[in-house]
DRENKEGU-629620 format. One line per field, with one value per residue: x, y, z of N, C-alpha, C in turn. Coordinates in steps of 0.2 Angstrom, whole numbers, padded with zeros to 4 digits, m for minus. Layout:
REM residues N
nX = X_... $
nY = Y_... $
nZ = Z_... $
caX = X_... $
caY = Y_... $
caZ = Z_... $
cX = X_... $
cY = Y_... $
cZ = Z_... $
END
This chain:
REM residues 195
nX = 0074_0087_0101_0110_0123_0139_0143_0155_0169_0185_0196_0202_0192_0181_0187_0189_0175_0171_0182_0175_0163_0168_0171_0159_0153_0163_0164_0153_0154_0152_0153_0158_0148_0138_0146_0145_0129_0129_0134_0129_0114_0107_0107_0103_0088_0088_0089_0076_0066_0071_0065_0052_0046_0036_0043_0044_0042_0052_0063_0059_0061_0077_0079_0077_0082_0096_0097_0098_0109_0118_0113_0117_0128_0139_0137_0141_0152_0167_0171_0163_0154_0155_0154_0145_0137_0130_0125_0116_0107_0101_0094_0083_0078_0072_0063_0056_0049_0041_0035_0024_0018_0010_0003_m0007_m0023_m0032_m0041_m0058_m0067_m0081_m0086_m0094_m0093_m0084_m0090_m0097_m0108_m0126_m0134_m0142_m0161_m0171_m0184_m0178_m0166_m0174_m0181_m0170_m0165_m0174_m0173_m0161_m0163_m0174_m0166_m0157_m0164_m0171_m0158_m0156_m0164_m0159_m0152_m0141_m0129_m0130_m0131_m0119_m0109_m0114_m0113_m0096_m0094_m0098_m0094_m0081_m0077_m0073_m0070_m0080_m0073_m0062_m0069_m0073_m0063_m0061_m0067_m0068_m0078_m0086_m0083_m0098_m0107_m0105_m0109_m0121_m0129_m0128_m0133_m0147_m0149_m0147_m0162_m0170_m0170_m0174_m0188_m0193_m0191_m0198_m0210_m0214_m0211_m0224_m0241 $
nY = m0108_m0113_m0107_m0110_m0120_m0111_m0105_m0104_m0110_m0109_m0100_m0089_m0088_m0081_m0071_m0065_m0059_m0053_m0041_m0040_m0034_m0024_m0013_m0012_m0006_0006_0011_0010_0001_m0007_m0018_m0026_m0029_m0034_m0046_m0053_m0054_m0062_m0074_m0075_m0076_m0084_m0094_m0092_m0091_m0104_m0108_m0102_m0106_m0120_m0116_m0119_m0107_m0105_m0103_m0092_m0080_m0083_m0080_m0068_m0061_m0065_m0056_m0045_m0047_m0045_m0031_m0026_m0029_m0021_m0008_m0009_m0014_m0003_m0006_m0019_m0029_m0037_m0042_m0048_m0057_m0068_m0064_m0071_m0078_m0067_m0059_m0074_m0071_m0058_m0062_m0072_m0065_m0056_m0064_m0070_m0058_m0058_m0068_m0065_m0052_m0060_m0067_m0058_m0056_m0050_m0034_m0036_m0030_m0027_m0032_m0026_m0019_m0011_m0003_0013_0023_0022_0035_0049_0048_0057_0062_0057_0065_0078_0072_0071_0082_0089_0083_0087_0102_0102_0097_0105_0115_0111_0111_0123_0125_0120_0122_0134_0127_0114_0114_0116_0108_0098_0102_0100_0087_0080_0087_0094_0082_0077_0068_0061_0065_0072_0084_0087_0090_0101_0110_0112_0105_0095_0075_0069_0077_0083_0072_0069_0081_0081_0070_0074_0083_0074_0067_0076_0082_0070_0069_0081_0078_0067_0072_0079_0072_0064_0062 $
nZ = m0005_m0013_m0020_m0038_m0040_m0041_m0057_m0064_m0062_m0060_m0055_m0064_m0071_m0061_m0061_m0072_m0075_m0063_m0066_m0079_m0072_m0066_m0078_m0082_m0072_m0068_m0083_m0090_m0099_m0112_m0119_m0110_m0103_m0112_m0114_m0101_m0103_m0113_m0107_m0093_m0096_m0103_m0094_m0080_m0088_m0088_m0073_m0068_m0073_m0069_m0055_m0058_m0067_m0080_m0097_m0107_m0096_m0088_m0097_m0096_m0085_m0083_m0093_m0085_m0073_m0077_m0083_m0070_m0067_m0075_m0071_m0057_m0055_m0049_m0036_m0035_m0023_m0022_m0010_m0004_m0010_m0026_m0044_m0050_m0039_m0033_m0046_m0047_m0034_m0035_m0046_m0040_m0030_m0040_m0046_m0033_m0029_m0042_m0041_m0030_m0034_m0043_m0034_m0030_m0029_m0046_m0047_m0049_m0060_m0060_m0046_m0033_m0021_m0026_m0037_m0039_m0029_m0031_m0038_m0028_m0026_m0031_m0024_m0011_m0008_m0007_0006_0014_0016_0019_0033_0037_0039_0049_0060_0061_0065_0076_0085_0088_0096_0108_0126_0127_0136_0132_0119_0115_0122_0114_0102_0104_0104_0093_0079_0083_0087_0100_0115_0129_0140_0135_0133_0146_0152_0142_0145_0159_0168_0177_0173_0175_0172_0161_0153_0159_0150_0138_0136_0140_0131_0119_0119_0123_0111_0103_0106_0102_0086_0086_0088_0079_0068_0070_0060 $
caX = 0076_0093_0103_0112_0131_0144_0144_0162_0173_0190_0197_0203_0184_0180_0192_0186_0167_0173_0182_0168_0157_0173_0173_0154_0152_0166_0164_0148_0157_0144_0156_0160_0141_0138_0149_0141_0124_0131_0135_0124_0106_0105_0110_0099_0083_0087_0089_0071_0063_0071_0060_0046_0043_0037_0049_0042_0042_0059_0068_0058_0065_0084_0082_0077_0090_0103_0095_0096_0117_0120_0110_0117_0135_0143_0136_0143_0159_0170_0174_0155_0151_0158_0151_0140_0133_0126_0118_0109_0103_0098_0088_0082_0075_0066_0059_0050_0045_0037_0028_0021_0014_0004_m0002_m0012_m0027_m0034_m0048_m0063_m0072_m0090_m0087_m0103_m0090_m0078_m0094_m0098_m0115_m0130_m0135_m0148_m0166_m0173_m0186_m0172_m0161_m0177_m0180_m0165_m0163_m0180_m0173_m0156_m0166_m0177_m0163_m0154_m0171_m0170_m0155_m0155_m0168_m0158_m0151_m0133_m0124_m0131_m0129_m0110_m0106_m0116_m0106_m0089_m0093_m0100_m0092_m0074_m0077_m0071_m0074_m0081_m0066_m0060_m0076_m0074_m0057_m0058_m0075_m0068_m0083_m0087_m0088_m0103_m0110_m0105_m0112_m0129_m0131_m0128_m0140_m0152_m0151_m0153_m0167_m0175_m0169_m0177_m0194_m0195_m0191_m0203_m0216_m0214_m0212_m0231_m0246 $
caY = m0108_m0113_m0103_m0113_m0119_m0104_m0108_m0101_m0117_m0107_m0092_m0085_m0085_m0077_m0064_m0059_m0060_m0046_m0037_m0036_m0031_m0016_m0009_m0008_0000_0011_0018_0008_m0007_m0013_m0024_m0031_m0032_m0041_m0054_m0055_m0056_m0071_m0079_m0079_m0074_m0093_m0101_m0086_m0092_m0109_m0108_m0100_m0114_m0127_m0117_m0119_m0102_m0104_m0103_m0084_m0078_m0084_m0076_m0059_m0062_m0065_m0051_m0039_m0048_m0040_m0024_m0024_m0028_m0014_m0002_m0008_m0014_0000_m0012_m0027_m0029_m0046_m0046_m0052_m0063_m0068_m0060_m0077_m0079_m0060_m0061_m0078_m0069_m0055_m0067_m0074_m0060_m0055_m0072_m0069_m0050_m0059_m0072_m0061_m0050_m0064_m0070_m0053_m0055_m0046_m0032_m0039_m0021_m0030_m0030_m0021_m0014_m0005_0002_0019_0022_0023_0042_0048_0050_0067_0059_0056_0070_0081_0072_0070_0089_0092_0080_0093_0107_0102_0095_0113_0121_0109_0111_0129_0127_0120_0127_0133_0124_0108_0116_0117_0102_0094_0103_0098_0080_0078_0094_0093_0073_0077_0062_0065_0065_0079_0091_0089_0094_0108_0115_0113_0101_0087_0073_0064_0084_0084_0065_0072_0087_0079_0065_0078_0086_0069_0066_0084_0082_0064_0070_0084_0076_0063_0072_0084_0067_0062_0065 $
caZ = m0012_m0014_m0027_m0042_m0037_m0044_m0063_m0066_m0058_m0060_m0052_m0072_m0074_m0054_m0060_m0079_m0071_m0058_m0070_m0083_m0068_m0064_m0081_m0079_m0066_m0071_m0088_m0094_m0106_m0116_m0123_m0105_m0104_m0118_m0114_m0096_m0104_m0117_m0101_m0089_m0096_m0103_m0086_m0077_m0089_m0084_m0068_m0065_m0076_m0063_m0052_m0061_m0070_m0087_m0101_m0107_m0089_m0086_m0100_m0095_m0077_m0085_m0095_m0078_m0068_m0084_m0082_m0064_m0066_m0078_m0067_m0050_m0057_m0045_m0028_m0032_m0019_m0024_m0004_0000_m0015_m0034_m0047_m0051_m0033_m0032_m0051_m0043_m0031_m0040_m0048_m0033_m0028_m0045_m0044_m0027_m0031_m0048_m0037_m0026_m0038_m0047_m0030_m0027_m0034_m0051_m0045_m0054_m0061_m0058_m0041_m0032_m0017_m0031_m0040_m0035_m0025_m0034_m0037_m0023_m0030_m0030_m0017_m0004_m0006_m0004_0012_0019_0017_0025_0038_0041_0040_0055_0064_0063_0069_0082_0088_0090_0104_0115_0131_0127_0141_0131_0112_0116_0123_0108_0096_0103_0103_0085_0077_0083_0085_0106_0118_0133_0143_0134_0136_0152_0152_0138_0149_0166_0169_0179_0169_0175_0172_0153_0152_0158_0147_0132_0136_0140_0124_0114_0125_0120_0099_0099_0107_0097_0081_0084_0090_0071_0062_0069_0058 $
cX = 0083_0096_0108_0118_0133_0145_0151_0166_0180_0189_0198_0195_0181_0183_0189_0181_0168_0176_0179_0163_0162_0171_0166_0152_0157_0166_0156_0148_0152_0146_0155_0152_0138_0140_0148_0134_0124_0130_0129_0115_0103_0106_0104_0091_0083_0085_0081_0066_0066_0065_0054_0041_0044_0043_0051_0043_0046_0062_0066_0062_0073_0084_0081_0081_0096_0102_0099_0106_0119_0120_0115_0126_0141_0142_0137_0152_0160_0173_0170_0156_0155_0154_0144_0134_0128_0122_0112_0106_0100_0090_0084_0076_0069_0061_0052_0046_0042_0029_0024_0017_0009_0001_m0006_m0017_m0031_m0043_m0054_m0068_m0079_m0093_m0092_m0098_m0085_m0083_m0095_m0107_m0119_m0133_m0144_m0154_m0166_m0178_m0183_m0169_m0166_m0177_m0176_m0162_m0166_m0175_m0166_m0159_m0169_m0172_m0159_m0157_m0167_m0166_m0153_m0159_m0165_m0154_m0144_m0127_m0125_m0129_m0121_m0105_m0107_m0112_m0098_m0088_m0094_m0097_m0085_m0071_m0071_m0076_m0076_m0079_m0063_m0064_m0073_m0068_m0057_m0064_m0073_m0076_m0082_m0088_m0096_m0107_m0112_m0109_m0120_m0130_m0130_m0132_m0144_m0155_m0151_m0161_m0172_m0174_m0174_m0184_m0197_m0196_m0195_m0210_m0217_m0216_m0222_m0236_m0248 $
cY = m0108_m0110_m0108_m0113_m0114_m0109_m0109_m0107_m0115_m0101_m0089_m0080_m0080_m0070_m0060_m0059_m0053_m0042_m0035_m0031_m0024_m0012_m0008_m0004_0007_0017_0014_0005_m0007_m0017_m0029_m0033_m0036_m0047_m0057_m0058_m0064_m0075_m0082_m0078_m0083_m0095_m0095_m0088_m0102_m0111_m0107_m0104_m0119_m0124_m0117_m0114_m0105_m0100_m0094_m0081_m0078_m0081_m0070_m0057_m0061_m0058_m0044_m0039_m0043_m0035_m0022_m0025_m0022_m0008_m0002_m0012_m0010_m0002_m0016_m0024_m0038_m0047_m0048_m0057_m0064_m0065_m0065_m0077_m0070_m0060_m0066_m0074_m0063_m0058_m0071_m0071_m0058_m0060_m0070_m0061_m0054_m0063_m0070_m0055_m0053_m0069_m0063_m0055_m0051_m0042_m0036_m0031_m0023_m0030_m0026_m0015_m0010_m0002_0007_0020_0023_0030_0042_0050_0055_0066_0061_0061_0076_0079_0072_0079_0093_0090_0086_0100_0108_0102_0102_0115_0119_0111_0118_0131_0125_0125_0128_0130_0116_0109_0112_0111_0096_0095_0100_0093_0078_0083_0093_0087_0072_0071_0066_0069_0073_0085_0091_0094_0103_0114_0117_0110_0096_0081_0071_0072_0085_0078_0065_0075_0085_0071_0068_0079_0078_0069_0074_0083_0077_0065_0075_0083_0070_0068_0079_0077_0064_0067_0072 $
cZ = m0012_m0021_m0032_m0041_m0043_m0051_m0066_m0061_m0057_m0059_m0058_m0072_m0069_m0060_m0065_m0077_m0067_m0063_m0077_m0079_m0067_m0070_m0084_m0078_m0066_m0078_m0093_m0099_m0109_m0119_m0117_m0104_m0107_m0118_m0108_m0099_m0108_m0112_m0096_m0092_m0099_m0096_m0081_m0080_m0085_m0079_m0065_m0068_m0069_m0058_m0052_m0064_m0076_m0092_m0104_m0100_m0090_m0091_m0098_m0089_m0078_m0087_m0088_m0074_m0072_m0082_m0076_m0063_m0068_m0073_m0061_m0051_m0050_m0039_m0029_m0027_m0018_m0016_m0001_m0006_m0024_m0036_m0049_m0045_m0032_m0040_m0050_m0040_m0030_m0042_m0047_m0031_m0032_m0044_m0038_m0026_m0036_m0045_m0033_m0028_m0042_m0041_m0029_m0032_m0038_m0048_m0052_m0055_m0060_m0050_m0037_m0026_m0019_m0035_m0036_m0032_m0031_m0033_m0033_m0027_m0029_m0025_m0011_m0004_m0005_0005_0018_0019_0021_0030_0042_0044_0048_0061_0067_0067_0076_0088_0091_0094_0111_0118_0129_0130_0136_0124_0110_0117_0117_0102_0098_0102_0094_0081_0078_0087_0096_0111_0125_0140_0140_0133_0139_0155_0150_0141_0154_0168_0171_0171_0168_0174_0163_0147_0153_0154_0140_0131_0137_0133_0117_0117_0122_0113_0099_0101_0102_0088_0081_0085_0081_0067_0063_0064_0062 $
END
């Protein structure tokens, strides 16, 4: 996206453009503002029409680009850019921040994965409490060397690599015992769930 050649065609104009943008940044003009905004907010709505932003968009964009001079008046430096060339690209910039905001698209509130679950029945939250319940019992039969290992893996979410380390255990030791003990939970817990 090319920016619009320098509108100000004389150094006179370079200079009172830089010197409205000084006495900005300096004491907050509102006159020298005023006569900036005269100038360029028409060629600034223009300009973003040529790039194909509606007419209402584009003045909103001019006037943010303005804003954004006022505000930021004490970073312009006339040994990078004229006062012309840095307000374009300013406005440049808004531009692609505008377009990039009306590309994300709008959440839809209908949505099924942004609705919140549906509340559990009293059915289900009974069983699945039974289901805890048992599985505590359960798990308090096992043997401690297997309890322990169980806990660290599910419980402080430790891989098996790191048992073996935090035990001083083989691994292929900590890999049995924790196979064991599914192996004993799942028999138990089927052999309760049968009739």
């Amino acid at each position: 996206m090319r920016l619009p050649d320098e509108t100000p065609v004389n150094s006179s104009d370079r200079q009172r453009f830089a010197g409205l943008l000084a006495a900005i940044a300096d004491r907050r003009c509102r006159d020298s503002f005023a006569q900036l905004f005269e100038y360029f907010a028409p060629r600034l709505k223009g300009y973003m029409q040529q790039l194909g932003t509606d007419p209402g968009e584009a003045e909103e964009l001019a006037q943010e680009v303005m804003i954004t001079v006022w505000r930021k008046a004490g970073q312009f430096d006339p040994a990078k850019a004229s006062v012309s060339t840095w307000i374009f690209r300013i406005a440049r910039n808004r531009r692609i921040d505008a377009h990039r905001r009306t590309r994300k698209p709008e959440l839809d509130p209908d949505e099924p994965m942004l609705r919140p679950a549906d509340p559990e029945q009293p059915d289900a939250t009974l069983s699945r409490a039974q289901l805890e319940e048992t599985v505590r019992a359960q798990l308090a039969t096992l043997p401690p060397e297997q309890l322990e290992l169980l806990q660290a893996a599910f419980y402080q979410g430790l891989t098996h690599s790191e048992i073996a380390k935090a035990f001083d255990l083989p691994l292929g030791t900590v890999k049995s015992r924790i196979r064991l003990a599914f192996a004993r939970l799942r028999g138990q817990l089927e052999d309760r769930a049968e009739p």
